[in-house]
PLY file of the C-alpha trace (Angstrom):
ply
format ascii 1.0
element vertex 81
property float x
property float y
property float z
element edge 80
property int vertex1
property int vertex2
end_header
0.01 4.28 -8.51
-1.49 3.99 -5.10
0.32 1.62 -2.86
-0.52 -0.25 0.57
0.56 -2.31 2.62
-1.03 -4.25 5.32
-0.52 -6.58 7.95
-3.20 -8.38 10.60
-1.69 -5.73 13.03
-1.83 -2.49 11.17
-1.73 -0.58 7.64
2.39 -0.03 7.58
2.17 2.37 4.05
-0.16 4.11 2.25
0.85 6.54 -0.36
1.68 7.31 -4.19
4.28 5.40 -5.74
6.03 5.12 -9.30
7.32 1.36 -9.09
6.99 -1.29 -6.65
9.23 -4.70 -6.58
7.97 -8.15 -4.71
9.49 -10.82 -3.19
7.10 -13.19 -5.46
7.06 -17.21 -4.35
8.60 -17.38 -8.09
11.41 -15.15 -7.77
10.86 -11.20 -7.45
9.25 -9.04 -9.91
8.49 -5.37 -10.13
5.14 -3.31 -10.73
4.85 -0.04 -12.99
2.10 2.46 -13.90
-0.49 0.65 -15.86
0.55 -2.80 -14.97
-1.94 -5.71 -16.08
-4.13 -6.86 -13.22
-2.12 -9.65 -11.14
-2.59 -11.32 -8.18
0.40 -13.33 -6.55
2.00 -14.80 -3.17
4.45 -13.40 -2.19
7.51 -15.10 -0.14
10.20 -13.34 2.48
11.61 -10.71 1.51
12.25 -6.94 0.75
9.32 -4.86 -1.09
10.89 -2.27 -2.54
9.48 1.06 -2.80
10.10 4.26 -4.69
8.25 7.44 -4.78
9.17 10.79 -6.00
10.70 11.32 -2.28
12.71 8.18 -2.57
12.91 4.79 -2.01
11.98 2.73 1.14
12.61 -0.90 2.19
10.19 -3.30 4.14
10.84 -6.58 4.90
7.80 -8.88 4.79
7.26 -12.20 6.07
5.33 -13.71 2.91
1.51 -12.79 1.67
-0.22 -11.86 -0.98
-0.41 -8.74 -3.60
-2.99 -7.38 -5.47
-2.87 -5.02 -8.69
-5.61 -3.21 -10.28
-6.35 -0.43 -11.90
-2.56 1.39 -11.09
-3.65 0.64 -6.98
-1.52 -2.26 -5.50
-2.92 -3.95 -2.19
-0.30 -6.59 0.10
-1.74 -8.38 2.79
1.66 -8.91 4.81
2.10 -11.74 7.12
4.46 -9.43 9.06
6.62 -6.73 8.71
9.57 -7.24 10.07
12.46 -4.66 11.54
0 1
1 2
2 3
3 4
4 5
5 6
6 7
7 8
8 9
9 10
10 11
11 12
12 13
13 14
14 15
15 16
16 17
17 18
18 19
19 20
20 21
21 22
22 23
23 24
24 25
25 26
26 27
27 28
28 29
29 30
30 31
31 32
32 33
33 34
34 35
35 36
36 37
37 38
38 39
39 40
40 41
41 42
42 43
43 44
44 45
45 46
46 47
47 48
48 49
49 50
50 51
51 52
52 53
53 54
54 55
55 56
56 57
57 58
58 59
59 60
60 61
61 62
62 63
63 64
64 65
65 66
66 67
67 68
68 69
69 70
70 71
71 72
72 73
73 74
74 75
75 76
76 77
77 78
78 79
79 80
């Protein structure tokens, strides 16, 4: 799946990953290959990321995700340090 992340400031990933888990308003969820399309808000938290290099942590301050077609789109608030 193709994975990115955005904020107002910047584009803070782009790149290939194998799952994907959201801080959803609703409590979190995750997001595998072929995934049904889905569009949520998304509350603070920590996205978690992992890739065939690993797995990386970014800590948003709320937004929105998109999923289509195995490519997932969040519009960040922020992404915080």
């Amino acid at each position: 799946m193709h994975l990115e992340i955005i904020t107002p400031d910047k584009k803070v990933f782009e790149g290939e990953v194998t799952s994907a888990v959201f801080p959803g308003v609703n409590g979190a969820f995750e997001v595998l290959n072929n995934h049904a399309p889905l569009i949520s808000t998304l509350d603070f938290g920590p996205v978690r990321v992992t890739s065939a290099s690993g797995t990386q942590f970014f800590n948003i301050d709320g937004g929105v995700v998109e999923v289509l077609d195995n490519k997932i789109v969040v519009l960040a608030e922020a992404v915080l340090s």
